[in-house]
N, C-alpha and C positions, 0 to 999 in steps of 0.2 A: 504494500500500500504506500503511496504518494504522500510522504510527510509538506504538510504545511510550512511554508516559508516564514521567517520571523516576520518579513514587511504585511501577513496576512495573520497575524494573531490579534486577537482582542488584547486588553487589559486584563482581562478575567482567564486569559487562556496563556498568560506567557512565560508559566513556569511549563506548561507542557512540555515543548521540547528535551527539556533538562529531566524529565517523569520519564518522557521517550528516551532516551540516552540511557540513561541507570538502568530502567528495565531491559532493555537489550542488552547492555553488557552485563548486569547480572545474571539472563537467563543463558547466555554464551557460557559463563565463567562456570554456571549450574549444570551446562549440556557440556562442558569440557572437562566439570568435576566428573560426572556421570561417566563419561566415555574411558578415562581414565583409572579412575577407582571406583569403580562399578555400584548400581544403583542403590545399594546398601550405606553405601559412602554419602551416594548426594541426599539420599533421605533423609541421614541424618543430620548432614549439615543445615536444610530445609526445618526440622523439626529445633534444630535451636534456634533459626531464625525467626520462624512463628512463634513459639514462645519468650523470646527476648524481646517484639514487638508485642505483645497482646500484655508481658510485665512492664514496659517504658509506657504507653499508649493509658491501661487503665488501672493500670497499678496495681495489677490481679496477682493479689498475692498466692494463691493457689499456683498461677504460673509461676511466679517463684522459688517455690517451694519444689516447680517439679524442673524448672531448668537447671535447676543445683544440684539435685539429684542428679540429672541427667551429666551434667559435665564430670562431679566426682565419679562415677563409673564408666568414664573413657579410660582405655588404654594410654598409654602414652602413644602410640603409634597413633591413633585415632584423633586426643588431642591436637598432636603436630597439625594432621592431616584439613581438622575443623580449624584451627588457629590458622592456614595457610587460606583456606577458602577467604575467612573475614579479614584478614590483610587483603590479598588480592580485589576484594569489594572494595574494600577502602580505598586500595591504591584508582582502579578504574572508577572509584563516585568521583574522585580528586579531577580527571579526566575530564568527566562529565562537566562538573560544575566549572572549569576552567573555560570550557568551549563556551556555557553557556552566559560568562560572564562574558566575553569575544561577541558571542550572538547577542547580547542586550546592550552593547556599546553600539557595537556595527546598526542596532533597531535605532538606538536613539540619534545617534548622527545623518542617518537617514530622513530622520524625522526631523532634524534641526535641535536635536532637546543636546544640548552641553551640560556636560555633569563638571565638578568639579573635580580637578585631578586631572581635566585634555587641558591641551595645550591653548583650542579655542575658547575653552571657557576662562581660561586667563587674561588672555588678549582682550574678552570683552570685556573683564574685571577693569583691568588694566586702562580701556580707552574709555569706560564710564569715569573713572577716578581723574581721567584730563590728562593720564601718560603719557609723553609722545613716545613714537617709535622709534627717532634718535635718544632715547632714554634708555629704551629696553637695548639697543643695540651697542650703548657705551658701558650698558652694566654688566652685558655679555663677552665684552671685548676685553673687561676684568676680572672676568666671572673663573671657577674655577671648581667643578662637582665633578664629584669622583664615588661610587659606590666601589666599594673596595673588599672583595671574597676573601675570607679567613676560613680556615680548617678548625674545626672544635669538634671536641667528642660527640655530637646527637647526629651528625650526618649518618643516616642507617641506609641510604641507597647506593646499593652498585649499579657501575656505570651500564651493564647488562641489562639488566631493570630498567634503570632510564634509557637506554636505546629503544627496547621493545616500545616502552611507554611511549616516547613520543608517536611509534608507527601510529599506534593507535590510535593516537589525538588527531593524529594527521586525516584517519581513516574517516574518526566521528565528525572532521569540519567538510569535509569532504562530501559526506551523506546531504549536504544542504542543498547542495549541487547536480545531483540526479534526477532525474524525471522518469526513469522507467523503471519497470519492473526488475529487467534482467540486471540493471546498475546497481540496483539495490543488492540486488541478492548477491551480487560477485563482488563487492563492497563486503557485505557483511561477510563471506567465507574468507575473505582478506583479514577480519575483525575476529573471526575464530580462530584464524591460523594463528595469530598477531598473541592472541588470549591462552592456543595451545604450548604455546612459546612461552609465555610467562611461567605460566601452570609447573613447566617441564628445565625451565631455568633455575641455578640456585637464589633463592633469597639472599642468602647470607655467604658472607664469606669465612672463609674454613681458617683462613691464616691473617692475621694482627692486620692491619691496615698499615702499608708506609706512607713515607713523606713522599715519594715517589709515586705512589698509586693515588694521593691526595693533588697533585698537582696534574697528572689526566685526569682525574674528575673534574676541575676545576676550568680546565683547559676544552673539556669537553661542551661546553656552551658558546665556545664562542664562535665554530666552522657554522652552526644554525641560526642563532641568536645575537651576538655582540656585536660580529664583525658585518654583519648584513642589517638588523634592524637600526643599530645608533646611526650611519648613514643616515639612513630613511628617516631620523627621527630631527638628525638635521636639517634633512629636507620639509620636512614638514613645517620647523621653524623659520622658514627662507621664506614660506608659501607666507605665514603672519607678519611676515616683514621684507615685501617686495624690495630688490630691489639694492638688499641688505647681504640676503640670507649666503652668498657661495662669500660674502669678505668676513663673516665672523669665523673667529678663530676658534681653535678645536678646546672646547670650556668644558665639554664632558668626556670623563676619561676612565679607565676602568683602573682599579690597584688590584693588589693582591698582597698578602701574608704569608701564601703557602711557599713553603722554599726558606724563608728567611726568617720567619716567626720562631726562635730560640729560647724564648722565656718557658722554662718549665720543660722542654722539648731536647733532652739530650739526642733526638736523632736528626735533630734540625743543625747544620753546618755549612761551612762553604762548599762541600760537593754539591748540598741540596741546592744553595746560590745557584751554581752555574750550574746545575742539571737543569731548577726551571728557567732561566735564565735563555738557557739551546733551547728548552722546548717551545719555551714563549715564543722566540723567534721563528721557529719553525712552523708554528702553526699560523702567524701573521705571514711569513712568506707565502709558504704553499697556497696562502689562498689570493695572495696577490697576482701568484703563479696560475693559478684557475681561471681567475679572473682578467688576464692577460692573455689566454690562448681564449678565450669566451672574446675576447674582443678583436682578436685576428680573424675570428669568422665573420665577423659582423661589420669591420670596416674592410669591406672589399673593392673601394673606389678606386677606380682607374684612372691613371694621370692623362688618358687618352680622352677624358669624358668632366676632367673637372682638377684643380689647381691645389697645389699646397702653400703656404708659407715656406721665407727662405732659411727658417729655423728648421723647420717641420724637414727640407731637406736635406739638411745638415744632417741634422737624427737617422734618414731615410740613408744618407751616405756613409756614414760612421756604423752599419750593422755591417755583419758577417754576413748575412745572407742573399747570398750569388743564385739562388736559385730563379731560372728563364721564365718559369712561369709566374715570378710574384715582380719580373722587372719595371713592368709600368704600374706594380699597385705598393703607392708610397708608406700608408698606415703598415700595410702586414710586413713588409721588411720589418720599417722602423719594428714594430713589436717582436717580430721574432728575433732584433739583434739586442730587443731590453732585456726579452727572457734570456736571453744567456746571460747577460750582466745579469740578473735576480738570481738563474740558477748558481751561478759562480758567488756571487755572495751568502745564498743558501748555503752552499758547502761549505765556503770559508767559514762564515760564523756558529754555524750546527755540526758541519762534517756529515752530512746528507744530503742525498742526491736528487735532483727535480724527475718528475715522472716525465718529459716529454724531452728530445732536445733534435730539435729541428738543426740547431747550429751547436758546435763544442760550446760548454760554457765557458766564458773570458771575462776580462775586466771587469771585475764587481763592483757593484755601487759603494762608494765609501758610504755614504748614511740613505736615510730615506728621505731626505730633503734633493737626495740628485735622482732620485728613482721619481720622485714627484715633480720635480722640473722637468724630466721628461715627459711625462703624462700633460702636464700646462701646458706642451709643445703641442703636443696633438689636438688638444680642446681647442687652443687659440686657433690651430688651423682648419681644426672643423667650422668651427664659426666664422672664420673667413671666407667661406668660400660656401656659407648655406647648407650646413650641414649640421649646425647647430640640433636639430632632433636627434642626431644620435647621439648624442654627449648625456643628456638624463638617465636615460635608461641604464646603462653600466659603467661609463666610463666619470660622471661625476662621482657615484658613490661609490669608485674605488679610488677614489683622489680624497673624498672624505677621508674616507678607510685609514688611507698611509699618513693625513694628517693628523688623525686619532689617535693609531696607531702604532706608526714609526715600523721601525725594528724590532722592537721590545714589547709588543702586545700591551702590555701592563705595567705601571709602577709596579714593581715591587718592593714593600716594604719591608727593614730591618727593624726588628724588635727582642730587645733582652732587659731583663732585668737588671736595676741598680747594684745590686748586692754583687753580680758577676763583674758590673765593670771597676767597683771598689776592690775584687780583690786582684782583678787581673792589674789595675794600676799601682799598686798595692805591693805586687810582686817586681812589676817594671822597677821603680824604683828604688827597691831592696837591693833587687842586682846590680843598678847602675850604682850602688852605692848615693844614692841622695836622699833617702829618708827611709829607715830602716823599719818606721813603726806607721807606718801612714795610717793602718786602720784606728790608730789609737792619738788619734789630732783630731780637736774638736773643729768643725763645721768652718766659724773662722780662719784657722791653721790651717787647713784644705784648702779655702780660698784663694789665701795668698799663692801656699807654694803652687798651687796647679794656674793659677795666674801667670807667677812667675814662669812657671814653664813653656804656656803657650806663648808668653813674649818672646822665647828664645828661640835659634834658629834649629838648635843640635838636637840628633835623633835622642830618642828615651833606651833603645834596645842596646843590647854590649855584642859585638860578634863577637859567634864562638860561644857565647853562654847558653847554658842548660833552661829552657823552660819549662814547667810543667803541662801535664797534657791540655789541660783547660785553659791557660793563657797561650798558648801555643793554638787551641780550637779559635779563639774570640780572635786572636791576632790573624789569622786564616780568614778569616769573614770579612773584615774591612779591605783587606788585599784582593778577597775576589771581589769585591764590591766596586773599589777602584778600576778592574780589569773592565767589570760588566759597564760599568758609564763608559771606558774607551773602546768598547767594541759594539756596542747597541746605542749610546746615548748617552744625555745626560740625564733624561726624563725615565732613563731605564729602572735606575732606584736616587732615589730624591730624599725619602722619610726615612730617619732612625729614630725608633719610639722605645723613649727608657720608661718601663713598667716601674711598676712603685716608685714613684719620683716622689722624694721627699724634702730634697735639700740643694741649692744653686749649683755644689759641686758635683751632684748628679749629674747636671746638663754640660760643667765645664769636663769632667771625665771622658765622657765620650768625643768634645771637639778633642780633646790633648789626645786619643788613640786614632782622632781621624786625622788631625795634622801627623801622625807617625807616620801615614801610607800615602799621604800629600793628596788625600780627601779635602783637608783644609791647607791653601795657601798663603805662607804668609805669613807673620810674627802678630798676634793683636795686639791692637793697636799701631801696628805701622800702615803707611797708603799700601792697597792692594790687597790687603789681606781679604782672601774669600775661604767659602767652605762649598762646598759641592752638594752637602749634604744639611738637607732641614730637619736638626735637632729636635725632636718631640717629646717634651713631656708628656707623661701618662698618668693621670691623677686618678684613683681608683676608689679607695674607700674614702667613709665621709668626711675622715681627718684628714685625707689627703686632698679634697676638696676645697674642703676651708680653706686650706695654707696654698691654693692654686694660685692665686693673684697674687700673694705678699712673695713666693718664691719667683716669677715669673717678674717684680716688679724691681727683684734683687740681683734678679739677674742683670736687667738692661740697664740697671744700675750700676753693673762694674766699669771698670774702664774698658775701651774698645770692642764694645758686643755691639753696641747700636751702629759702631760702622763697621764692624763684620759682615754684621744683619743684610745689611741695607747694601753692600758691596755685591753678595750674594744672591740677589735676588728681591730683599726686603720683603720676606715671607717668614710669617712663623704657625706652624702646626701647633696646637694645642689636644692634647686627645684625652675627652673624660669619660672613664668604667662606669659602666651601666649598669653588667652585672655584679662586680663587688660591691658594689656602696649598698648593692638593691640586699647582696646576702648579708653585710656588714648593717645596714638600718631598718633594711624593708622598704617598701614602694612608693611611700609617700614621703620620709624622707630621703632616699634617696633621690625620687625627680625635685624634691622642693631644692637639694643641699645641689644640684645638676645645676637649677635654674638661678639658683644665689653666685655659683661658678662663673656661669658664662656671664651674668650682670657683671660681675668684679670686673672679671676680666675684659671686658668692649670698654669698659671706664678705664681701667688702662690704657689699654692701646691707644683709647684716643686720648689719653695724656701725650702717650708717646710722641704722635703725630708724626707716623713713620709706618714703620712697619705692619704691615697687612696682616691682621689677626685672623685665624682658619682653625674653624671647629673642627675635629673632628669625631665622631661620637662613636664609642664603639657600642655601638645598641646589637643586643641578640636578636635572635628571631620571636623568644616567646615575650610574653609582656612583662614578664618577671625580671626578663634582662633590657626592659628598654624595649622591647617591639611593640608589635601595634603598626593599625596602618601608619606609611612614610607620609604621605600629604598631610595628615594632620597632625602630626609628630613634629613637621618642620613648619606649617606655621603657627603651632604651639610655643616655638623658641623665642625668648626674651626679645623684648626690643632689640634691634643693632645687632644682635650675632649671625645673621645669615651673611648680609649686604653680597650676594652672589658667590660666597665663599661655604662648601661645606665638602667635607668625606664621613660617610659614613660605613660602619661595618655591617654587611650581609653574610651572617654566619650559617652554619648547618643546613639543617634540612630545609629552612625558609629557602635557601639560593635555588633546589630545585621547584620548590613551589612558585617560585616570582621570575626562574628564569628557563625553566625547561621548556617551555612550549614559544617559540618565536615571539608569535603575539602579544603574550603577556606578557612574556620580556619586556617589546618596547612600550608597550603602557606604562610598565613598574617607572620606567626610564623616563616617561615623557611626566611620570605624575614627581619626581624627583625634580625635575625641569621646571613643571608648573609652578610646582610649590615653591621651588626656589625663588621666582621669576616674584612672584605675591609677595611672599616674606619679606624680600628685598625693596619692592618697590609702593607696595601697599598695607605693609604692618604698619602699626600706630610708631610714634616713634618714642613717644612719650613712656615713662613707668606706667603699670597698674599702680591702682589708688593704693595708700598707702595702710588704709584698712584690710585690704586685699592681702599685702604683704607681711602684716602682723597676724593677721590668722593664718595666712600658712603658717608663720614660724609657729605659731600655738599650738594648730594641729600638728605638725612635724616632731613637735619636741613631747608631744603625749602620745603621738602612733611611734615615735625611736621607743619609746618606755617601755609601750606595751609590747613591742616586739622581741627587743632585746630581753624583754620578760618571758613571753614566752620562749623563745629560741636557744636562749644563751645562759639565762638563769633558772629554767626550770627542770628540776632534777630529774634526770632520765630523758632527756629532752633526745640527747642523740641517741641511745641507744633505741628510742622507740622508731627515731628518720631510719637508722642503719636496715632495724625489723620490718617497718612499714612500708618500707616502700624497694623498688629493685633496686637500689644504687650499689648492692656487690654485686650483683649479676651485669649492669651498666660495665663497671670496671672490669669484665670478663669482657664483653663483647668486643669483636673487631672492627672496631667504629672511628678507629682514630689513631694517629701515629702518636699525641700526648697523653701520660696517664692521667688518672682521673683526680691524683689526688697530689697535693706537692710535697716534697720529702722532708721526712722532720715531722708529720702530723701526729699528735697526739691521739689520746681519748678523750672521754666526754665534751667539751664545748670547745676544745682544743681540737678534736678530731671533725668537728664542721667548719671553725676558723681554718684547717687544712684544706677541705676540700675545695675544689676549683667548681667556679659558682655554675662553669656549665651542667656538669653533672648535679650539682645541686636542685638547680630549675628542672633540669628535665626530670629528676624521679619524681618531683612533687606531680608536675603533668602525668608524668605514667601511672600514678596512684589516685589520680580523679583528685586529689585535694590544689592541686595549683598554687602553692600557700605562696610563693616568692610574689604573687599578682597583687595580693590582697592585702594580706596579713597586715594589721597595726590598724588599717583607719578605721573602721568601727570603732577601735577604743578613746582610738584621735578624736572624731566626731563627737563621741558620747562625753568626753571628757570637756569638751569646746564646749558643749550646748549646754552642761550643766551650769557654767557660768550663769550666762545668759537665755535660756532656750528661744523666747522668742526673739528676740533682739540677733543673736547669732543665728539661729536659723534661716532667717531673712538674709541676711549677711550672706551667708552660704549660697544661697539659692540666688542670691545676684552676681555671687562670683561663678558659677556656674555660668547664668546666662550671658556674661558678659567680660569674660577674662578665657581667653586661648587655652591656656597653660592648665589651667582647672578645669574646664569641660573636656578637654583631652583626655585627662588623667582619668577624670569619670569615667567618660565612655570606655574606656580601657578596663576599667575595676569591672564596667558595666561585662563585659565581652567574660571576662578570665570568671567572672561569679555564671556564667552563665553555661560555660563548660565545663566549672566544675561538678562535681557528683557526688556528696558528699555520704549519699547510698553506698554508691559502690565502694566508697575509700572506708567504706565499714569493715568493708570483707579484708583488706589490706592489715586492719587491726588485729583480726583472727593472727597472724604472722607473729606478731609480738607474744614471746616465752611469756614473761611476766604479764598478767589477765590486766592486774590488779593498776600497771605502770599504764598499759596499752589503756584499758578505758579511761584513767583518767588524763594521758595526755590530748586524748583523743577529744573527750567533753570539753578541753578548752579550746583544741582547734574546731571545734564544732561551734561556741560561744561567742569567738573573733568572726567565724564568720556571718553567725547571725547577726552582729552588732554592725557589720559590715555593708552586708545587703541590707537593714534596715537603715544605716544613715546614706547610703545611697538613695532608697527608695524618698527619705525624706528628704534628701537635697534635690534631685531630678522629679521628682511629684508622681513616677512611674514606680506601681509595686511588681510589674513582670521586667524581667532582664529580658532585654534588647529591644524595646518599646518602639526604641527610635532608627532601628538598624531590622525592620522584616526581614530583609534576605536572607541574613546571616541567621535569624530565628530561625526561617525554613528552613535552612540548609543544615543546623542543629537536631530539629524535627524529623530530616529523612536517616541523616547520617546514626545518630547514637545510638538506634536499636541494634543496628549492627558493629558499636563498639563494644556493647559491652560482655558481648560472648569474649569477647579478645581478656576483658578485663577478667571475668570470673577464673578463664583460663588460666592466666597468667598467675593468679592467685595458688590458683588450686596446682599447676607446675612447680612454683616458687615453696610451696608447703613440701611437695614430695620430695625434690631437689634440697633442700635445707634440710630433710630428716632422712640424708640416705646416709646407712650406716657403712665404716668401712669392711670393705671385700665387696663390696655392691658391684653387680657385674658393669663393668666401661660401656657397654653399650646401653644400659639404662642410663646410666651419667650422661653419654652423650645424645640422647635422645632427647631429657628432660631441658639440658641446655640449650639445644635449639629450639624446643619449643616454648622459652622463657624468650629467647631471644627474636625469636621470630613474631610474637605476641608485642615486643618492644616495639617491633617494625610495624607493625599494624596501627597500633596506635599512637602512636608517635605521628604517621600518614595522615591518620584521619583528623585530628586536633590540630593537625597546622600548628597554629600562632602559638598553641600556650602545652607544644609536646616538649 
């Protein structure tokens, strides 16, 4: 049957398609269980699904009572087998709803309806508010966003899985497009083969995750998505500002971590540098190389029929290629003699060979700026001579591409901790004989001598001396780093972000080991002195927040930083943790201590009245670390900290949710653009009122109380997180080249200040509690209102409707209360040995959240979660009856698996462990935002 087109749906009919979708790949996934594990198998899986809907739906406790039965008397093989069916639903509703999100954008710009988040509905903002379009084009021409992919323990997808995936996605957009019978049907056997393939695929991987298999995955989105959509996404912006669009410069950029991210990651080094460093390269060539023999087909002009420019035959004379038949056709020379030049610097720079070679490869382009002047060669002459139409279609947006692009695909950035570079300078010193005790000089002492040192000319190292293995690793890293700027760029790595910044000599440490490798040029303080490299502070918990600005103001305070600064580019990175502060205070002080941060610091800088202040945030995927939709996240930020400047981090499993499927990709991308575009040119500029600002701090200082009360002072508080919820089976899984926990962690409240807040967030999601989302403002609110009730409550409800910063944070609390399950994180407490510890920590996280959702309900005037967000209600509505078979599973695996006794046969062990693991995978998929 002949599905209905979006442009022919009512309003009453336009979740159908997205109803059509789920049910056809459920009932594939159902006819592919069936075929495979034979009808006994899909029965079963069908009969937990009927009763997990008929218990979510009417709360039939009877169902209850018999799907609990039912899951405690699987097999483990059975388990696996039902845990693999409701992952794979989950992974194809993801599919579903992705397309259907594509199909309700594609309806309303058809219809003229602009949402907020395109590009057009900015523009209008923008020309209502009296913007001119020399406005938006000089803030872009200083502008500088970057979404920046980091590796962190919750990415649970291999790259297998997401290959199939996208066929899929490709299959279901595809379906719109059919009109007959037989399309359909050979369409959907595409969709079964596509689905037998996943079925028949591992989930999980058998062996650890490297740094190495973390940088193909990461690399894996750009051959479909980065390197073809941001193009396009330029182009789009050219279209809003005729005229403009091919002279702005390249303001959106992609970074990366993976490779260089060292903090906590003893398998992160300079190999990893320059392994992603070739591969980045390579995968930006190859497709330049694609995209070069795609346009020797296409420009087949004959000098017999129409004219070049006397540049154009310069280019045309200067190839290799003698071949008789391409003599009068000037473009396909010229191209096949740039492909040798690309293939010959392909090799030079990666030591890899091009797939085609019409001509040997020769003379390689020394950068991308002579591979793009050739390409200008060509446009200019198409457009000389009326030919201007073929220049859109590929040959502009592979000129984008190399100005985006480069050599180097991506920033990549360095990042280590403070503590490493104190000891590695630490030891330099010892040996050079100039201060034998460094770690034991107070803050001032440090100043000076590392002062003194960067004014000098003489290296720090002795030849011939002994290092130890870990200054010997760190000294490796800035030497390749040095390599990778001269053989890709400068833009190749830019940022080193010192983690735990806490003191001015943090930031001076790392310039004195980058002047060792002549990173930094120069004595400071003398003319000339530059650094190659933008020093980032990384301020994490809430103490290190506070001391953001006063360090930061200490710095540009010394002698010769401000004209280093400014010699170098007059850029300075600032980057604030999202997730520590969030595990260190909890959610509402951590965004309020975020938001107090960047205020200090824009008041700086413009004291400074110099150097270009650049957030950059490293927000997680769930809301606990900082996520939440990006559009209103970023124009949620203080007055004055955007001004066209941000990077932010796209960690885990979010990057394939926002960037596996092309489309969504470039939305994610155009809604980061928008937003920036608003922020910058239509936020208020002025403070919120200052009554605004004293109830935050009020609430923040009584939601830190009740948090750190619950989390950190209440006895047995970890042992019941350790019980409760998977985070030793997390630290099992093969999810990540960093362990889960940092060395040195203690026990009780010591053993959660240990862990790394990634794994933290995610177990609370995988146990339905989501506590890092919430936790503290119920008590915050309750504590606020008791003052005052009427008076604050009023208060509240106006800062809600009229301050960014707080209605964001609402709607966020509003989303994570609304995923949460606090049913199901029932069964979780069964896990906890002690009855007596697990019920009663459990009645206070049960009591924070009542207080929670009740002062939400009373600040927002809505008592159901997501009042103001349907879709996402619906999309809760279809999804959760099939999460929570995943849940009970997991429960009831995690019981057997914790109580197997030793001589237990390996192959129960390794059964239980994949289907703990693979129940991780499942729902983690299906919660998105807050796994």
């Amino acid at each position: 049957m002949t599905r209905r087109r979006p442009q022919d749906l009512d309003t009453a009919a336009k979740d159908q398609p997205l109803r059509d979708d789920i049910r056809l790949l459920g009932r594939l996934l159902g006819e592919v269980i069936r075929e495979q594990e034979g009808r006994e198998s899909y029965e079963l899986v069908e009969r937990i699904r009927q009763l997990s809907v008929a218990w979510r739906r009417a709360q039939d406790a009877a169902a209850g009572r018999q799907i609990d039965k039912l899951l405690k008397s699987l097999s483990n093989d059975q388990a696996v087998m039902v845990i693999r069916a409701f992952s794979y639903f989950s992974h194809l509703a993801n599919i579903a709803e992705d397309r259907h999100h594509v199909r309700r954008r594609e309806h309303h710009e058809r219809e003229g309806h602009r949402q907020p988040g395109q590009l057009a509905w900015s523009f209008d903002q923008l020309h209502e508010a009296g913007v001119r379009p020399t406005e938006v084009v000089a803030l872009l021409k200083r502008a500088y966003i970057a979404p920046v992919l980091t590796a962190h323990p919750t990415e649970v997808q291999r790259k297998s899985i997401l290959d199939a995936e996208r066929a899929v996605a490709e299959l279901i957009a595809a379906r719109e497009h059919l009109a007959t019978p037989r399309e359909l049907q050979r369409n959907e056997d595409h969709l079964r083969a596509r689905v037998t393939q996943l079925w028949q695929t591992r989930m999980l991987r058998y062996s650890k995750l490297t740094v190495a298999d973390e940088i193909e995955n990461a690399l894996s989105y750009y051959p479909a998505t980065f390197l073809r959509e941001i193009p396009r996404l330029y182009e789009e912006l050219g279209e809003h500002l005729p005229g403009a669009g091919a002279e702005l410069p390249a303001f959106l950029r992609m970074g990366h971590w993976i490779g260089g991210d060292r903090d906590g990651n003893p398998n992160v080094g300079a190999g990893t540098l320059r392994q992603a460093m070739k591969r980045q390269c390579e995968v930006a060539l190859r497709h330049y190389l694609t995209e070069l023999h795609a346009l020797g087909a296409e420009l087949s002009m004959s000098l017999r029929l129409t004219g070049v420019t006397p540049a154009m035959e310069q280019l045309m004379a200067r190839s290799a290629d003698h071949n008789p038949h391409r003599d009068d056709e000037p473009y396909r020379r010229a191209l096949t003699g740039m492909y040798a030049r690309l293939a010959a610097s392909l090799h030079a720079l990666t030591g890899t060979e091009a797939l085609r070679h019409a001509v040997v490869p020769q003379d390689p382009y020394s950068d991308a700026e002579a591979f793009l002047a050739d390409l200008q060669v060509i446009a200019d002459s198409l457009r000389a001579h009326h030919a201007q139409a073929l220049i859109a279609q590929r040959l502009a947006p592979l000129m984008r591409a190399v100005q985006v692009f480069g050599f180097h695909l991506a920033t990549l950035d360095l990042r280590q901790s403070s503590d490493q570079h104190e000891a590695v300078v630490a030891e330099l010193l010892a040996v050079a004989r100039i201060e034998a005790a460094y770690g034991e000089l107070d803050e001032m002492q440090r100043r000076a001598l590392l002062l003194r040192l960067l004014q000098e000319a003489r290296p720090l190292r002795v030849v011939g001396a002994t290092y130890s293995e870990r200054t010997q690793g760190e000294l490796a890293v800035f030497e390749a780093a040095l390599q990778a700027q001269q053989q890709f760029g400068r833009d190749a790595i830019r940022h080193y972000i010192i983690s735990h910044t806490e003191s001015v000599s943090d930031l001076l440490e790392v310039l004195l080991l980058a002047k060792e490798f002549g990173l930094m040029r120069g004595s400071l303080g003398q003319s000339g002195a530059r650094c190659s490299l933008i020093v980032s502070p990384l301020f994490e918990t809430i103490a290190d927040l506070r001391e953001a600005s006063p360090i930061m103001r200490s710095f540009y305070a010394l002698p010769g930083v401000r004209e280093l600064v400014a010699a170098s580019g007059n850029e300075q990175d600032v980057m604030l943790g999202y997730s520590d502060s969030n595990k260190d205070g909890g959610t509402f002080t951590s965004n309020w201590e975020l938001y107090r941060a960047e205020l200090a610091l824009v008041e700086l800088f413009d004291e400074l009245q110099g150097p270009r202040l650049r957030l950059f945030h490293g927000r997680g995927g769930t809301v606990g670390r900082g996520g939440g939709p990006s559009y209103q996240a970023i124009l949620a930020q203080p007055p004055g900290t955007v001004n066209g400047q941000i990077r932010l981090t796209e960690q885990g499993e979010v990057i394939a949710s926002k960037y596996a499927h092309p489309e969504i990709g470039r939305r994610n991308l155009e809604t980061l653009v928008a937003a920036t575009l608003e922020a910058s040119l239509l936020h208020p500029t002025q403070s919120a009122p200052k009554a605004f600002l004293d109830a935050a701090q009020q609430l923040s200082d009584a939601s830190f109380g009740a948090y750190r009360a619950l989390v950190y002072e209440t006895p047995g508080f970890a042992d019941y997180f350790f019980s409760a919820t998977p985070i030793r089976e997390i630290a099992e899984l093969n999810i990540g080249s960093r362990p889960a926990k940092r060395p040195g962690s203690g026990g009780g409240a010591k053993a959660i200040e240990g862990l790394r807040a990634i794994p933290w967030g995610f177990s609370w999601g995988q146990s339905r509690v989501a506590l890092p989302g919430w936790c503290g403002f119920g008590s915050g609110v309750a504590a606020f209102l008791a003052e005052s009730p009427t008076k604050h409550l009023a208060l509240l409800r106006k800062m809600h409707k009229q301050w960014p910063f707080f209605r964001t944070l609402l709607s966020n609390l509003d989303m994570v209360l609304a995923k949460t399950d606090l049913q199901l994180a029932a069964r979780y407490v069964d896990l906890v040995e002690d009855k007596k510890l697990g019920k009663r920590i459990f009645a206070a996280i049960c009591a924070e959240y009542e207080a929670t959702a009740q002062a939400l309900s009373q600040i927002t005037g809505e008592s159901d979660r997501l009042a103001a967000n349907p879709s996402l209600a619906r999309s809760i509505a279809h999804r959760f009856p099939y999460i929570e078979p995943l849940n009970h599973l997991q429960v009831e695996l995690m019981r057997r698996y914790r109580g197997l006794q030793p001589g237990e046969r390996e192959e129960q062990l390794e059964r239980l462990q994949r289907g703990i693991h693979l129940s991780i995978n499942g729902i983690a998929a299906a919660l998105r935002n807050t796994g």
